[in-house]
C-alpha positions, 0 to 999 in steps of 0.5 A: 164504732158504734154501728158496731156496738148496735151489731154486736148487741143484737148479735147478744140479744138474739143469741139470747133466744135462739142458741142452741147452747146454754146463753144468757136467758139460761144462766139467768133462769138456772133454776128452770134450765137444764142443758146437761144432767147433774152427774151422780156418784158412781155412775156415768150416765148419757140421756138419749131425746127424741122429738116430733113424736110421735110418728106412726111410720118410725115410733114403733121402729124406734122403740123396738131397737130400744127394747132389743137393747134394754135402753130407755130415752125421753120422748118430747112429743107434740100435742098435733101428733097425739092422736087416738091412732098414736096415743098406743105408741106414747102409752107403749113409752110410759109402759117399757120404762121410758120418759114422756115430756112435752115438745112444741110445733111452732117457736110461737109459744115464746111470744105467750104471756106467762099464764097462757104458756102454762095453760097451754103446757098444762092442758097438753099434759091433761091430753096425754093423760086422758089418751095415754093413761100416765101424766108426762113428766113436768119437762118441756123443750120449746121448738128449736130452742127458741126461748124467752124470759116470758117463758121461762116465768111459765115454766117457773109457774107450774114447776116445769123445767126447759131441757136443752141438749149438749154442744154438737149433739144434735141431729143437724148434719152440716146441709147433708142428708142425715147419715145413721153412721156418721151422726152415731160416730159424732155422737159417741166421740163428743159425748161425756158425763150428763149430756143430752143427745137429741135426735128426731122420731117424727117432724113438727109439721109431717106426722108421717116423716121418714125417721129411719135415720135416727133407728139405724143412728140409735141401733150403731150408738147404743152398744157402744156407748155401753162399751165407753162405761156409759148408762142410758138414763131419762131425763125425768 
């Protein structure tokens, strides 16, 4: 019995950093956390998320298929993949409209006292800004969702908000290769009022990935969650 207490405690604790839903840590730091968007009077509003940008080879596809539907999304992209090359990319973002936040390449950032995690996040956002022109929005999603107590007092520190995304809205297909249809069937069924949809432009370690999944998924989605009475919003 109490093997099992000492399992079940650190199935808790665990669950506490690494679920992709909102747990303990973020009941505790609700102030810091958002998993979902407030709902507004009047309006029902989605918030299509893209991370691992930005990606020279599907980026600019991307933002084509968002231009052909006069929709907006967030892009939390990582700083390794700000390059002079991709900076065009991240400034063609701000200039039609959409959200800029901030994404991390590795889950080692929630090991980082407090003070370095806000450096860091901050001298990241000073990149943007010197090569993109426009500041990002003071947002951050940590790799995964791999989150600590540290680093939510990080965030607290310079006023920034950790963004998750809703139950099942995540890009994960069950082992199988992802499928544009399938992924934009799953997404429009389960989706409601507030929820954040994430899905993946680039790749935290491959700058050059093949995202033509997530174009062709956003492509299917757009239209129709327009036809269920949805607005596309931003997360800032």
């Amino acid at each position: 019995m109490f093997l099992l207490f000492v399992a079940a405690g650190f199935g808790l604790l665990t669950l506490a950093h690494v679920a992709p839903f909102p747990f303990l840590l973020d009941r505790l730091a609700s102030d810091t956390a958002r998993w979902e968007m407030p709902a507004e009077e009047g309006t029902r509003r989605v918030y299509l998320t893209f991370d691992d940008g930005p990606n020279p080879t599907a980026t600019p596809a991307l933002l084509d298929v968002l231009a052909r539907h006069e929709a907006h999304a967030t892009f939390f992209i990582l700083d390794r993949h700000l390059t002079t090359e991709t900076a065009s990319l991240v400034i063609r973002m701000f200039e039609e409209g959409h959200a800029v936040a901030l994404h991390s390449h590795t889950r080692r950032l929630m090991a980082l006292r407090p003070e370095r995690l806000a450096e860091t996040l901050v001298a990241n956002a000073d990149r943007i800004e010197q090569l993109a022109g426009h500041r990002p929005c003071p947002a951050f999603r940590p790799h995964g969702g791999w989150r600590s107590g540290q680093m939510y007092v990080g965030l607290d520190l310079i006023d920034h908000t950790l963004i998750g995304w809703g139950w099942f809205l995540w890009d994960w297909d069950w082992f199988r290769a992802r499928d544009p249809a399938r992924l934009a069937r799953r997404f429009v069924a389960r989706v409601s009022d507030g929820d954040i949809i994430v899905m993946h432009d680039g790749h935290h370690e491959d700058p050059r990935p093949d995202r033509r999944y997530s174009v062709e998924a956003t492509d299917l989605m757009v239209p129709e969650l327009r036809e269920r009475g949805f607005e596309l919003g931003t997360i800032c």
